[in-house]
C-alpha positions as CSV (number, residue, x, y, z in Angstrom):
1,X,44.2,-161.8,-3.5
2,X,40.7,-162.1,-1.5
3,X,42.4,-164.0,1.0
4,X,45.4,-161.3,1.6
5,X,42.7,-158.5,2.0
6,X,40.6,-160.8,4.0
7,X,43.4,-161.3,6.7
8,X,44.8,-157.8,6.8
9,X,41.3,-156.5,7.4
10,X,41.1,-159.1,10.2
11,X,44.6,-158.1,11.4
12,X,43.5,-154.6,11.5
13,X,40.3,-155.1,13.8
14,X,42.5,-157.4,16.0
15,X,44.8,-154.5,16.8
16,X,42.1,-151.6,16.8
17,X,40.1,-153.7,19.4
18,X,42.9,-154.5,21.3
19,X,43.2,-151.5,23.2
20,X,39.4,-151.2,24.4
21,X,39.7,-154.7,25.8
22,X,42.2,-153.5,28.5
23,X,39.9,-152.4,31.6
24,X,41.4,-150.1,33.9
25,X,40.7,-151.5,37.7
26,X,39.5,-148.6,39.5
27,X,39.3,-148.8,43.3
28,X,36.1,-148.6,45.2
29,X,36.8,-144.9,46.7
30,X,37.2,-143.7,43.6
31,X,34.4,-145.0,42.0
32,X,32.1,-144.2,44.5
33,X,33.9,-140.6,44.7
34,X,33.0,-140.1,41.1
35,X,29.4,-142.2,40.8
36,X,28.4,-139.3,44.2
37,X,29.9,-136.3,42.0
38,X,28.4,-137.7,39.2
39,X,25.2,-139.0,39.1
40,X,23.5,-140.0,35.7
41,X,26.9,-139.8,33.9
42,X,26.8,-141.8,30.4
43,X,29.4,-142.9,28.4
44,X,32.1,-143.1,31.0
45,X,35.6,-144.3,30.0
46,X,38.6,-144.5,32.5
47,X,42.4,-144.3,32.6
48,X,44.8,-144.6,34.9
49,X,47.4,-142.6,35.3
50,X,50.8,-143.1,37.7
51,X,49.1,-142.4,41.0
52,X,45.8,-140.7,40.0
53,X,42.3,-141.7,37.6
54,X,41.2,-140.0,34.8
55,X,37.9,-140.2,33.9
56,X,35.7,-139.1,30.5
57,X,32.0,-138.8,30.4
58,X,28.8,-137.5,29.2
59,X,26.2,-135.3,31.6
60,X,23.7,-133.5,30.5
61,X,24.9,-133.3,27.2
62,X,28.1,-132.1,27.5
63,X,31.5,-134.3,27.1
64,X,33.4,-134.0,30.7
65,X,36.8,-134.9,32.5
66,X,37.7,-135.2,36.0
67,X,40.6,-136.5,37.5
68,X,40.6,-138.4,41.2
69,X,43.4,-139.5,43.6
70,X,43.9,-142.8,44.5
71,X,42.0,-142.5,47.4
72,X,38.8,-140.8,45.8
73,X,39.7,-137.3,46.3
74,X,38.6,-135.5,43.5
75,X,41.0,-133.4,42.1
76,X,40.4,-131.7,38.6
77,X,37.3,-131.1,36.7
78,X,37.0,-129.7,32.9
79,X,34.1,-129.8,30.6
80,X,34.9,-129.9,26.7
């Protein structure tokens, strides 16, 4: 009985880590685009999206989201 626990606990954490481990490649306009708009942001997690990056952050305290072409053009900021 341990041993069936044991491995679907271990099966679980496989799959929840499983999706963090997949880095989004963002190009070098755009993360320079968002690292000038955005100095001192914390906590910064990307996404890509069919031709445009989303982006989520903490600045000063508050949880953030911008979006950025391709080409580093920013193109939509909200603050939660």
């Amino acid at each position: 009985m341990k041993k069936l626990v044991f491995s679907t606990l271990f099966a679980f954490a496989l799959f929840a880590c499983d999706e963090s481990a997949e880095a989004v490649e963002v190009p070098a306009a755009v993360q320079s685009a968002f690292e000038s708009a955005y100095p001192g942001a914390t906590d910064v997690e990307w996404e890509e999206e069919d031709d445009h990056y989303e982006v989520e952050f903490d600045m000063n305290g508050e949880e953030m989201e911008a979006e950025f072409s391709s080409t580093g053009e920013e193109m939509m900021m909200d603050e939660d």
